[in-house]
Every structure is written in C-alpha cells, then in structure tokens.
N, C-alpha and C positions, 0 to 999 in steps of 0.2 A: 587849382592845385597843380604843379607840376608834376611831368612825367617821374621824375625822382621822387619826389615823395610819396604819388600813387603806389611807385613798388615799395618804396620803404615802408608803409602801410603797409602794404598786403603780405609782406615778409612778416613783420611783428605781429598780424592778424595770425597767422601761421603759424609762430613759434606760441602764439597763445593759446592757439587750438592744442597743438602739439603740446604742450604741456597739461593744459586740461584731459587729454588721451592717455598718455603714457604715466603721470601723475596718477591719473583714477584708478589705471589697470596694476600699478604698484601698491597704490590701497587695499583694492580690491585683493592682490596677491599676498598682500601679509594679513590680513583679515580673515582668510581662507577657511583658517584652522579653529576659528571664533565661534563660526554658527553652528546650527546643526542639519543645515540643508545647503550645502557650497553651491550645487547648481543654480538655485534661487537666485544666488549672490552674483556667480559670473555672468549666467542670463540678462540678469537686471541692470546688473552692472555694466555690463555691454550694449544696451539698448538704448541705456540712458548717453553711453559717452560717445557712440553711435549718431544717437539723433543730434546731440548740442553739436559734435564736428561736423557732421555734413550741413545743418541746420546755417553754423558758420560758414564754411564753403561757399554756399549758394546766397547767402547773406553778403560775403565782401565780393562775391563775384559781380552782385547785380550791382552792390553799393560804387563799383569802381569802373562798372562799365560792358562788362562783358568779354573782357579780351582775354587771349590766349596767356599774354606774356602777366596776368595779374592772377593768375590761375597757377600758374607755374609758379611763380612765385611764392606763392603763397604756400602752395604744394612743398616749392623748398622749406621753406620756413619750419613748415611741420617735421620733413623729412632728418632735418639737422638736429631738432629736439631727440627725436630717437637716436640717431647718433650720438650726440651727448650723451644720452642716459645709456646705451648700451656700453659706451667705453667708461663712462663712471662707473655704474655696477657692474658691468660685467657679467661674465658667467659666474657661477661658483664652481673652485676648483674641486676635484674626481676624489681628494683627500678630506673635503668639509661635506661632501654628500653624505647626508642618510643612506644606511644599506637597508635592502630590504624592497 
C-alpha cells in the first residue's frame, strides 16, 4: 500500500469513528427526554461510544503501523466530523431556548 493511501485510510477510518461518536451522542441527545432515568442513558451511552472509538484508534494504529503521522491523521479525520457537525447544528439561538 502506498504512503498515500495509508493516510487516506486512516483519514476515512477517522471520519468514521467521528461520526460513530458525535452521531451516537446526538441520539443519545434527542432521546434524553424519552426514558425515565437519563443518567443510565448518558453513562451507557458514553461507555459504549467510548470503547468502539478508542477500540478503533488502537485498531487502525496497529493495523497501519504505528506511526505518528497515521495517528494524526486519523485524529484529523475525527476532528473535522465534529466540526461539520458543530457548524451544521449549531448552537441553538438565546430566542428558541426553553426558559426556566
């Protein structure tokens, strides 16, 4: 495999973690209001999207070698998902909050 495709991998290994992360934790966030014990929900829900991302980490790290620069990489990958999704939703503006 070339060097280029090693990171190219480990970029889309990344944005796939990164969406499995931030994806679960917007589930998880509109779900919230569904159960009747949230904490269960976030806990669990964080434990589980927790182990699958680092589980992945140390999976494409070993799978690609070991290196710094496939690690970062990948680290971007994730990084960028969050960004997209924070500029896609957004905050919600001070005028559509619940008071209270």
């Amino acid at each position: 495999m070339t060097y280029g495709l090693l990171l190219l991998s480990a970029l889309i290994g990344g944005v796939a973690l990164g969406t499995f992360y931030f994806g679960g934790l917007w589930y998880t966030v509109e779900r919230i209001h569904d159960v009747s014990h949230p904490a269960y929900l976030l806990a669990g829900s964080f434990l589980v999207r927790a182990v699958v991302v680092l589980s992945g980490f140390v999976g494409i790290t070993y799978a690609f070698g070991s290196r710094l620069e496939i690690v970062g990489t990948c680290l971007l990958g994730f990084m960028m998902v969050r960004l997209v999704l924070v500029r896609r939703w957004g905050p919600v503006p001070r005028a559509a909050r619940p008071s209270g």
